[in-house]
C-alpha positions, 0 to 999 in steps of 0.5 A: 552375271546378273541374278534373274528377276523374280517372275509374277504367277498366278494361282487360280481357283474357279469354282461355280460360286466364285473364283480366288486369284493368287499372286505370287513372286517366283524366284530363280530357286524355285520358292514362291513369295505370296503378294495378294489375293483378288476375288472374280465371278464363279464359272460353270461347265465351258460346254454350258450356255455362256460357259466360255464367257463366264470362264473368261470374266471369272479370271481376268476379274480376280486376276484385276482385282489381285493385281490391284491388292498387290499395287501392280498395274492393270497390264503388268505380264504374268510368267505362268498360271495354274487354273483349277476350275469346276468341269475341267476332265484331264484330257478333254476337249473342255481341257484343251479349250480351257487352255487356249481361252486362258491363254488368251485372256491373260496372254500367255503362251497356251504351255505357261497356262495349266489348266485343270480340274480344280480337284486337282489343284486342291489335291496338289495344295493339301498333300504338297505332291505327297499320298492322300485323299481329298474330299471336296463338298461345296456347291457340288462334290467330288473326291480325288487322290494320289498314292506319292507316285504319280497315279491320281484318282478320282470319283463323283464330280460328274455335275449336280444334274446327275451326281450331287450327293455328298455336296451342299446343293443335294442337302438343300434339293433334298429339304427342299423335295421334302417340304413341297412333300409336306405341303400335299400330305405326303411326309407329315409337316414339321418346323423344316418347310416353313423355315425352307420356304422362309428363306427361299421367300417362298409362301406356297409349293406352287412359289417354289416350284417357280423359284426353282424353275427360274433360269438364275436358281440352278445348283447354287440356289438349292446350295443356298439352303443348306444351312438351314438343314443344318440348323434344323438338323442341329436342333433335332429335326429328324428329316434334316438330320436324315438329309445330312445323314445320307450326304455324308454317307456319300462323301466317306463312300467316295473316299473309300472307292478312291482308297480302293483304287490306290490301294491305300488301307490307311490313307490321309484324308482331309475334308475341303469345302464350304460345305464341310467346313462350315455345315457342323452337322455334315462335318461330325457326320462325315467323320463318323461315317468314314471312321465306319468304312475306313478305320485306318484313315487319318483325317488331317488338315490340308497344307495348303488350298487349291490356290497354293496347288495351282501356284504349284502348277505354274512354277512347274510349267516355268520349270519344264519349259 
């Protein structure tokens, strides 16, 4: 009898800046083989203005560009795919309306196209199905785990307008409410609001208000600034370092609720994210903070990204078919 042929899966990861899609070859043992990566838009929340639209473009532009690093033609089919995406809650109608549009536009049936939060599939990429905590600060933050045996928990996450602290879009919101502060005498000035307004092209407090205010700006554009408080935190500016301080205070607090919700005194945890992987000064900081509230954690590289975890997915849902 002939062996089957390996079928084409792909692995999403949408986040609110851009989307990665990975492609890879399933074969009838279960073991994938990676053949390319495509970069698409990023996404914001289904039920915001233009969400579904943004959804869409988000993965059949990565998925085009994927297909074309792999030499594949434009229309070749996929098996299955594993969606991590910013806003997706488990068991949501936003779940349920992700799945169908998914479905659709990469035109598979709704049970091959695994749609889910994309905490989920950086968890399921960073232990391999296995006990840990994930901590993701990027654009925005959340902190997600599982004890091995099947229960998974999480916290934050629940979006910029009422939940950023720990993310890259807090640290710049924060610097940036402290300089327009120091415009009107409120907090004395410091090298922080020149060095803000500088990079938000900006010459008075009434410019970054309307900067802020423009309908583009949102939680990237705050997340933008953030590298300049850690430059200014880097080189001793006390109301930077402050900013940082209490973001990372936030992070190391999300994993301690997640560890207490699993009962894990002693888990594994690895730091994910933009933000945590390229602002040192959040880094160091998080690690110092979280060897505070939790002695016994292990901080360790992740095995694999969320691309890898929602490739998971989709061998899964081929699986269970």
């Amino acid at each position: 009898m002939p062996e089957a042929s390996p079928r084409l899966i792909a692995g999403f990861d949408a986040g609110q800046t851009h989307t990665t899609c990975r492609l890879a070859l399933l074969e009838t043992s279960g073991a994938w083989r990676v053949l390319s990566e495509g970069q698409g838009g990023g996404v914001s929340h289904l039920a915001a203005t233009g969400g579904d639209s943004r959804f869409v473009a988000a993965l059949q532009g990565s998925l085009t560009a994927a297909l074309a690093s792999a030499q594949l033609e434009a229309n070749t089919p996929l098996a299955a795919a594993g969606i991590g995406a910013s806003g997706i809650e488990a068991g949501s109608a936003v779940q349920h309306q992700g799945t169908a549009l998914a479905a659709q536009c990469l035109q598979i049936s709704p049970e091959l196209a695994v749609v889910v939060g994309d905490e989920r599939t950086a968890l399921a990429g960073a232990f391999s199905g296995g006990a840990g905590i994930l901590v993701i600060s990027g654009t925005g933050c959340i902190a997600a785990g599982s004890d091995g045996l099947g229960r998974i928990r999480r916290c934050g996450g629940w979006g910029w307008l009422l939940d950023g602290a720990g993310s890259a879009m807090d640290i710049g919101r924060d610097g940036l409410a402290l300089s327009v502060q120091m415009a009107d005498g409120r907090v004395a000035d410091t090298p922080l609001r020149m060095a803000l307004w500088q990079a938000l092209g900006a010459d008075s407090a009434q410019a970054v208000k309307a900067a802020v205010v423009a309908p583009d700006f949102g939680a990237a554009g705050f997340a933008r600034l953030a590298p300049v408080l850690n430059e200014l935190a880097q080189a001793g500016e006390r109301h930077a370092q402050a900013v940082i301080a209490r973001s990372a205070e936030a992070l190391a607090e999300m994993v301690q609720s997640v560890a207490e919700q699993l009962d894990l005194p002693a888990p594994a945890v690895c730091g994910v994210g933009g933000a945590l992987l390229h602002l040192q000064q959040l880094q160091h900081a998080f690690q110092t903070t979280l060897r505070q509230r939790l002695p016994q954690a292990t901080l360790q590289a992740p095995a694999g990204d969320a691309c890898s975890g929602a490739l998971s997915l989709a061998a899964a849902a081929i699986k269970q078919r």
